[in-house]
ROZAFI-939280 format. One record per residue (C-alpha): residue in three letters; z, x, y. Coordinates in steps of 0.001 Angstrom, whole numbers, padded with zeros to 6 digits, always signed. Example, Ala and Ser with C-alpha at 12.3 -4.5 7.8 and 13.67 -1.06 7.14 Angstrom:
<recs>
ALA+007800+012300-004500SER+007140+013670-001060
</recs>
This chain:
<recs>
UNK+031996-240512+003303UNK+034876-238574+004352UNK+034982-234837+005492UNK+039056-235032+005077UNK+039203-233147+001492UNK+042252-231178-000412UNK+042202-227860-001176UNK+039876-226575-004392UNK+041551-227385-007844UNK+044004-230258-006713UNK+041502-232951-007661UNK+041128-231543-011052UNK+045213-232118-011591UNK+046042-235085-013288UNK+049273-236538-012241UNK+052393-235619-013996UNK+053384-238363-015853UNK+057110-238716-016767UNK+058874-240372-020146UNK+058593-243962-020386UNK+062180-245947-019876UNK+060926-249352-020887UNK+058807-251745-023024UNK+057963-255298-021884UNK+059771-257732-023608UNK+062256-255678-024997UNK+065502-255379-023937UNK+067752-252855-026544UNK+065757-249730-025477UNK+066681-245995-025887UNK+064828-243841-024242UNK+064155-240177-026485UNK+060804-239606-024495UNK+062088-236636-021967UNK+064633-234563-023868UNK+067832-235810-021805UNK+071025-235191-022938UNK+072298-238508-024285UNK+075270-237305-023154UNK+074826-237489-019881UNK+076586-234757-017559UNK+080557-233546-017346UNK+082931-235368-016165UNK+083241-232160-013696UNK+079971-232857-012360UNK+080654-236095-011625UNK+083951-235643-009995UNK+081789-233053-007831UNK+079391-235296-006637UNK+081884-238409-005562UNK+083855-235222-003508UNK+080604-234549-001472UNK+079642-237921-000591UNK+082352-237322+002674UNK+079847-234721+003349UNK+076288-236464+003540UNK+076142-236303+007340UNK+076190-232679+006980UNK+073193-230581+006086UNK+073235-228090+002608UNK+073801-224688+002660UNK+070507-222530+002938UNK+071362-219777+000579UNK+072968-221813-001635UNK+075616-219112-002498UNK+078390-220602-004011UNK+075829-222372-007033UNK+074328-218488-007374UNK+077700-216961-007505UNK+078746-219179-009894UNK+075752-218803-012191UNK+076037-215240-011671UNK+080311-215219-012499UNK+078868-217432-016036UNK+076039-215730-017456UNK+077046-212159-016218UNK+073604-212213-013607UNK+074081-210307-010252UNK+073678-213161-007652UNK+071392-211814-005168UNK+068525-212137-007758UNK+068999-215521-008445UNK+066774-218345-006695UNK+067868-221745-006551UNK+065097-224534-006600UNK+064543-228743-006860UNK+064578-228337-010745UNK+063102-225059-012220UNK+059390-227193-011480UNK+059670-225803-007854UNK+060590-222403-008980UNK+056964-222623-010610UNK+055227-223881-008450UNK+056638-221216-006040UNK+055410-218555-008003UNK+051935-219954-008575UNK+051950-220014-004760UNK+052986-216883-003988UNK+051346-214531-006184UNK+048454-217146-007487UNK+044926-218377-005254UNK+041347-218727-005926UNK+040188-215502-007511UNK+043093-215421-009713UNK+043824-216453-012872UNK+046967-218215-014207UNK+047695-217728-018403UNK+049671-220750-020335UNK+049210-221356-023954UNK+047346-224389-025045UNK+050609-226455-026168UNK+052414-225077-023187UNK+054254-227264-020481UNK+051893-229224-017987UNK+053035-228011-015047UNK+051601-224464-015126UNK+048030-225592-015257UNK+048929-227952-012741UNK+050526-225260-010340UNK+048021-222795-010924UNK+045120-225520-009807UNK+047303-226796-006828UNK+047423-223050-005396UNK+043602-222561-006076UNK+043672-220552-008873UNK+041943-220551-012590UNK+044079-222132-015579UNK+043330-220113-018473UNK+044642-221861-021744UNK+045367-219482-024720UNK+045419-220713-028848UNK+048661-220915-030215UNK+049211-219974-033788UNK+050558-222654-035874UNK+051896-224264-032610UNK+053640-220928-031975UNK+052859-218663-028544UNK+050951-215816-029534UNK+051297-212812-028010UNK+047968-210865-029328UNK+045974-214106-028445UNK+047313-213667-024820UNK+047320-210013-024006UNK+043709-210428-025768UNK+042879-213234-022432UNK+044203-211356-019740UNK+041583-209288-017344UNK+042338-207669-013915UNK+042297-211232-012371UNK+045434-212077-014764UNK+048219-212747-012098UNK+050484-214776-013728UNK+051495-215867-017457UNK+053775-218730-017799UNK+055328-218955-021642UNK+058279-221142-022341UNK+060338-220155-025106UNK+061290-222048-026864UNK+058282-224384-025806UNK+058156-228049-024965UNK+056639-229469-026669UNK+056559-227813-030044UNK+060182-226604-030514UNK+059056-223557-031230UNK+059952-219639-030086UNK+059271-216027-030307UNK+061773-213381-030523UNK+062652-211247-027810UNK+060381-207850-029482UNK+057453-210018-029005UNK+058417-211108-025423UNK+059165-207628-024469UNK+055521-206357-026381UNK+054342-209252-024049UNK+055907-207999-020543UNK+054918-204554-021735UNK+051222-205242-021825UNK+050439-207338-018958UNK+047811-205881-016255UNK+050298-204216-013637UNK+049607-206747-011197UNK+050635-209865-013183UNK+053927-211527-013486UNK+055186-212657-017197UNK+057785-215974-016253UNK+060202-216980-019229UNK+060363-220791-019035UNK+063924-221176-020993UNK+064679-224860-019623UNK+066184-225336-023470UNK+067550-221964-023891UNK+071067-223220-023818UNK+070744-224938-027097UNK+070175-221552-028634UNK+073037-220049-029263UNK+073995-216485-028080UNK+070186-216270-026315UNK+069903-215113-022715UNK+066876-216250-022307UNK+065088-213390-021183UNK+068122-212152-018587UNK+068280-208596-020064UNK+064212-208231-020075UNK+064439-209456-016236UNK+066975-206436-015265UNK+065604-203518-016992UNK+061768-204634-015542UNK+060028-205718-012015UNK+057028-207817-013550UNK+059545-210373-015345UNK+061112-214191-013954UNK+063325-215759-016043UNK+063798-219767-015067UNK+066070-222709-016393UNK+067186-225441-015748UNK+070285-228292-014754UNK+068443-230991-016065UNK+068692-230647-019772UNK+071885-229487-021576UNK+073661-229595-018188UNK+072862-233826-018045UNK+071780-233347-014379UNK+067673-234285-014583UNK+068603-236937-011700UNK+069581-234762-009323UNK+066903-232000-009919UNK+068524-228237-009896UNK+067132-225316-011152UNK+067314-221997-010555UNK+065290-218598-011162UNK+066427-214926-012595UNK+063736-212021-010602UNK+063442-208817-009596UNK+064330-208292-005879UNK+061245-208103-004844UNK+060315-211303-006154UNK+063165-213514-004996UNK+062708-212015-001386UNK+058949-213548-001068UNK+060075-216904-002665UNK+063260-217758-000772UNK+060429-216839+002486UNK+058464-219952+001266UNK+060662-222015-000190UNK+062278-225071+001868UNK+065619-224320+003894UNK+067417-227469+002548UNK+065695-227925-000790UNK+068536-228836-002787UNK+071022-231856-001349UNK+074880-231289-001604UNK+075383-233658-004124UNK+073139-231666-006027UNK+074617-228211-005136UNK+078126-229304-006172UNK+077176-231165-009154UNK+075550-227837-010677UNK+078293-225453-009598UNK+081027-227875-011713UNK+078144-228490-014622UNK+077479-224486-015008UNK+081545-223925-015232UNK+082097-226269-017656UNK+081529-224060-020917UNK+083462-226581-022815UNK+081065-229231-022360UNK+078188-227101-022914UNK+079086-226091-026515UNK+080151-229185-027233UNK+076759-230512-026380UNK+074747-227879-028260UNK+077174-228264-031446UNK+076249-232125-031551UNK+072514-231190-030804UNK+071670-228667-032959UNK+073871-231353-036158UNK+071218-233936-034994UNK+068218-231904-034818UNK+068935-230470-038551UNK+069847-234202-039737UNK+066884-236078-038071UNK+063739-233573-038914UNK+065299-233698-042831UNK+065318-237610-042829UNK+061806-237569-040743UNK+060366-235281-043829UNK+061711-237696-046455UNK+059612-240043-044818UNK+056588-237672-045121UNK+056567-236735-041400UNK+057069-233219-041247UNK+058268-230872-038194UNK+058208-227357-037233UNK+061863-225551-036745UNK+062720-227024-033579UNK+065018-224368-030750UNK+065380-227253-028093UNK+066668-230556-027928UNK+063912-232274-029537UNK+061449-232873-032871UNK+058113-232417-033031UNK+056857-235353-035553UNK+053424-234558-037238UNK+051945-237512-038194UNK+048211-237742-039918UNK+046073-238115-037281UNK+045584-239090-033841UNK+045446-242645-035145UNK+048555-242851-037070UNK+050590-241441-034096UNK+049998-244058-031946UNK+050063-246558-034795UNK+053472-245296-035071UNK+054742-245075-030848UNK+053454-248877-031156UNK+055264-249310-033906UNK+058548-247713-032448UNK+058052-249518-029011UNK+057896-252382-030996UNK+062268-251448-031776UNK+062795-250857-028592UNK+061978-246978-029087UNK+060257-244761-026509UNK+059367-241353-027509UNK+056444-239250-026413UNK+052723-238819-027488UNK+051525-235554-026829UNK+048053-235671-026832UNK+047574-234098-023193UNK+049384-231089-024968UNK+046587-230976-027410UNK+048727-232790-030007UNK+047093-236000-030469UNK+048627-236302-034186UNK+052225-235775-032810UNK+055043-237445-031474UNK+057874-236035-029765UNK+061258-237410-030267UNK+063900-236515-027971UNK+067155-235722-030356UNK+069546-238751-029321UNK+073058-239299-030231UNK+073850-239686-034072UNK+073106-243779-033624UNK+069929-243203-031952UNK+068887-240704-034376UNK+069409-242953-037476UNK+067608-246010-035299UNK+064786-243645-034835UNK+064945-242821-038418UNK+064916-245499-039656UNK+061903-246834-037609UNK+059503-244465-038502UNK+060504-245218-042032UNK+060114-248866-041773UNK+056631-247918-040608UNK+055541-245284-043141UNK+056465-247759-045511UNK+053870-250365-043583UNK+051079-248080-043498UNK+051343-247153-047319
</recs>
């Protein structure tokens, strides 16, 4: 018997398992299991990334200041509070290290994204899951669970994998009455496919106990390269960028985001198509009888009977050479999530899970 063991917690994290991208057997897939853009990213950020290859003997800038200037020049965000990290993951998991260890406890709300019950257990401390409301974050439910051991409370808004969001007076009630030693962090990955939302920015500047993160990989069409990036209070940016890697972002990476976050053009262009699809494929899922919640991101949340009629129907779909994403590790066993695709993929999807309803009646 080995002595070697981890740290407390890690061997309670199960590991992170991405979207599916292919079925045995089957060779006309599309993949709407991990809410990428179908897209795919500007024609900027491309150009930006064959430009830097003459530069992959050289090692990235530490500070990465030209990315945060130009985040900061686009959404109006003073540059020296911005953190740049491998996806907005790292900023996370940063923060769970940082300000999070055993003793201390780490609020997420039962539907919320994995990784903030897996950061809290990597850095030692105590998950606490909160109820929802209607698959909706509720603020009561979590100032109700926090005690003097709260540290941190991770909400994403709007939340994968429900769709769903609060408005800012409830996120602002929520910052207001957190224990004075906890942190309230805004996940707003899909916060660019709300239109005219800051994501928490404003709430970040006028307070010291709120993080805003997003992300590259979403509208932006840059999951591949992983960049995201972090909105704090001095204070807080100071102790992450003491623990976070020199070199964690390549320059590929660096130049890719810097063209994708200029490119405004694309961006609304993107959101228009998204938020046409999203309206079009949750009406033709409910004429099928599979109802959704108001979706703010760039994806549906299908609610099918049960647990057993959900996975009757991902078979079914895998069976087309469709890949979304059961949710039951988000407590959603009766749900699927369906990535919004491109107008073809979203009447093949439709279509589908049509066919099958049909089937099962």
């Amino acid at each position: 018997m080995t002595r070697i063991t981890p740290q407390p917690g890690i061997m309670r994290i199960a590991p992170y398992q991405g979207g599916a991208s292919h079925v045995a057997g089957v060779a006309d897939v599309v993949k709407l299991s991990s809410n990428e853009n179908p897209f795919g990213a500007p024609e900027a950020a491309r150009e930006a990334v064959r430009r830097s290859a003459r530069d992959l003997h050289r090692y990235p800038s530490t500070d990465h200041g030209a990315l945060r200037t130009a985040i900061g020049d686009v959404h109006g965000l003073d540059p020296a509070r911005l953190v740049c990290g491998v996806g907005s993951d790292e900023i996370l998991h940063l923060l769970c290290q940082a300000y999070a260890g055993p003793g201390d406890e780490v609020i997420h709300t039962e539907h919320g994204f994995a990784i903030y019950r897996i950061g809290a257990l990597a850095a030692g401390a105590t998950p606490v899951e909160v109820p929802e409301t209607r698959r909706t974050t509720d603020v009561d439910a979590i100032l109700a669970a926090c005690t003097p051991a709260t540290r941190l409370v991770f909400i994403a808004n709007p939340n994968n994998p429900t769709g769903t969001m609060i408005a800012p007076d409830e996120v602002r009630r929520l910052a207001d009455g957190l224990p004075e030693a906890a942190l309230l962090v805004l996940d707003a990955a899909y916060i660019e496919y709300v239109e005219g939302h800051d994501g928490g920015a404003a709430l970040v500047e006028g307070r010291d106990n709120v993080v805003m993160t997003r992300t590259f990989s979403k509208i932006y069409g840059l999951g591949g390269l992983r960049v995201g990036w972090g909105y704090a209070p001095a204070h807080v940016v100071d102790v992450l960028n003491r623990i976070r890697g020199p070199f964690n972002l390549s320059t590929p990476a660096l130049a890719a985001a810097e063209a994708a976050v200029r490119d405004a053009d694309w961006l609304a262009r993107c959101r228009d198509a998204n938020t046409r699809m999203r309206a079009w494929l949750a009406e033709a899922l409910a004429a099928h009888g599979v109802p959704s919640d108001p979706s703010h991101g760039n994806f549906i949340l299908a609610r099918l009977g049960d647990r057993a009629e959900a996975e009757a129907c991902d078979d079914y779909l895998k069976s087309q050479g469709l890949i979304v994403r059961r949710v039951a590790g988000y407590n959603l066993p009766d749900c699927l999530r369906i990535t919004v695709g491109d107008e073809a993929a979203c009447r093949r999807v439709a279509h589908a899970v049509g066919q099958f309803r049909d089937g099962a009646r």
